[in-house]
C-alpha positions in Angstrom: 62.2 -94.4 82.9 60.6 -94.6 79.7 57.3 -92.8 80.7 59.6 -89.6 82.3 61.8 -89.8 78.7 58.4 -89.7 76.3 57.5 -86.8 79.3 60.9 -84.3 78.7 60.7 -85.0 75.1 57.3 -83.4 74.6 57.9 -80.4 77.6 62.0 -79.5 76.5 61.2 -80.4 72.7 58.0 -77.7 72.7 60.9 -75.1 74.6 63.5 -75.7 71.7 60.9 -76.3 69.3 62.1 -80.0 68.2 58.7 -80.9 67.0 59.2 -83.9 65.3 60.4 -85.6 68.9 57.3 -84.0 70.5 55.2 -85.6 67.6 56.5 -89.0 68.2 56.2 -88.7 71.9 52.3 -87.7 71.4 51.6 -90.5 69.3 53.6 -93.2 71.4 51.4 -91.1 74.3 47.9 -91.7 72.7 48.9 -95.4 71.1 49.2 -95.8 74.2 45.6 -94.7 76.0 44.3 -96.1 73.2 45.6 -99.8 73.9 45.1 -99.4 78.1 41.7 -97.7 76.8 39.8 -99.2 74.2 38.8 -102.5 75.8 36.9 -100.7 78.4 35.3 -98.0 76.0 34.1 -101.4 74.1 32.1 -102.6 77.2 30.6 -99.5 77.2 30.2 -98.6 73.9 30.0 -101.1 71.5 32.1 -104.0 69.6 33.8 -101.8 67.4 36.3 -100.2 70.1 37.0 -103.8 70.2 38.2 -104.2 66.6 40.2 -101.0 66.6 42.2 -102.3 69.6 42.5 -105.9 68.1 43.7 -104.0 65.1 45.9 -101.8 67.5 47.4 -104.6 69.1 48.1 -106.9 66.2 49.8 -104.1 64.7 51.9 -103.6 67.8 52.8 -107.4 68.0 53.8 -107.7 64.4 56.2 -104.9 65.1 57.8 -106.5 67.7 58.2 -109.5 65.9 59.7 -107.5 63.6 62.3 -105.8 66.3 62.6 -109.3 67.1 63.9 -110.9 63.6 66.7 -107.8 63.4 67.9 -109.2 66.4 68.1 -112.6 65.7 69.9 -111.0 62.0 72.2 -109.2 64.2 73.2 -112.4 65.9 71.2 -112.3 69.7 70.5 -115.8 70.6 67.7 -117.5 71.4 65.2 -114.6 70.5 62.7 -116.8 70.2 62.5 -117.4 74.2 60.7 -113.5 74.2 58.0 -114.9 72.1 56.0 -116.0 74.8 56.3 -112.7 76.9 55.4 -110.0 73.9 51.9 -109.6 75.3 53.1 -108.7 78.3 55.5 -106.0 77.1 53.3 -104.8 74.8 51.0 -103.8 77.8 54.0 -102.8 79.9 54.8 -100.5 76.9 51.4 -99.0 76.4 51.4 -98.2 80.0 54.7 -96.6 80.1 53.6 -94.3 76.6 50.4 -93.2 78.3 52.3 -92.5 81.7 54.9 -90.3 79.8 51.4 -88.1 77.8 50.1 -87.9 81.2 52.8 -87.0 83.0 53.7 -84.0 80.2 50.2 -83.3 80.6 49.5 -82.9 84.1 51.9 -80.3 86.0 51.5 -81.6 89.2 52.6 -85.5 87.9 55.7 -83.4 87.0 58.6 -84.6 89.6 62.5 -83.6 90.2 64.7 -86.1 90.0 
């Protein structure tokens, strides 16, 4: 659901020119082949592909810890259970970026509902 809304936002917001949302969808889009890419770019072509995607992702964490703490300010409970799962969701939200860029990208990805 996340990929096909990053998707509509960069194909309806180029038709009613609402470029900032189709800016923010491209980035999410290409932070997101960049984290699902850069480790294996790194095999291939050196170390530092490595540190930009160690720098990617410790950004990305320490924003989520961030989302995190205005939770627990807003009064969610035990927010501190997620703590162990934020890896995951990080990669679940890189692939879901990437998915929406590609799917804006690539007509024939495009489906009805």
């Amino acid at each position: 659901q996340q990929s096909r809304f990053a998707a509509n936002l960069i194909i309806h917001g180029r038709r009613t020119n609402d470029w900032p949302q189709v800016r923010r969808a491209l980035t999410a889009g290409f932070v997101g082949l960049a984290g699902l890419l850069l480790p294996p770019a790194a095999f291939l072509l050196g170390s530092p592909y490595l540190v930009l995607w160690g720098w990617l992702a410790a950004v990305s964490l320490l924003n989520r810890l961030r989302y995190l703490g205005h939770a627990r300010r807003a009064g969610l409970g035990a927010v501190w259970k997620c703590l162990p799962g934020l890896p995951f969701w990080l990669l679940l939200d890189w692939t879901a970026w990437a998915g929406g860029l590609l799917r804006a990208l690539i007509p024939a990805d495009r489906q009805p509902w």
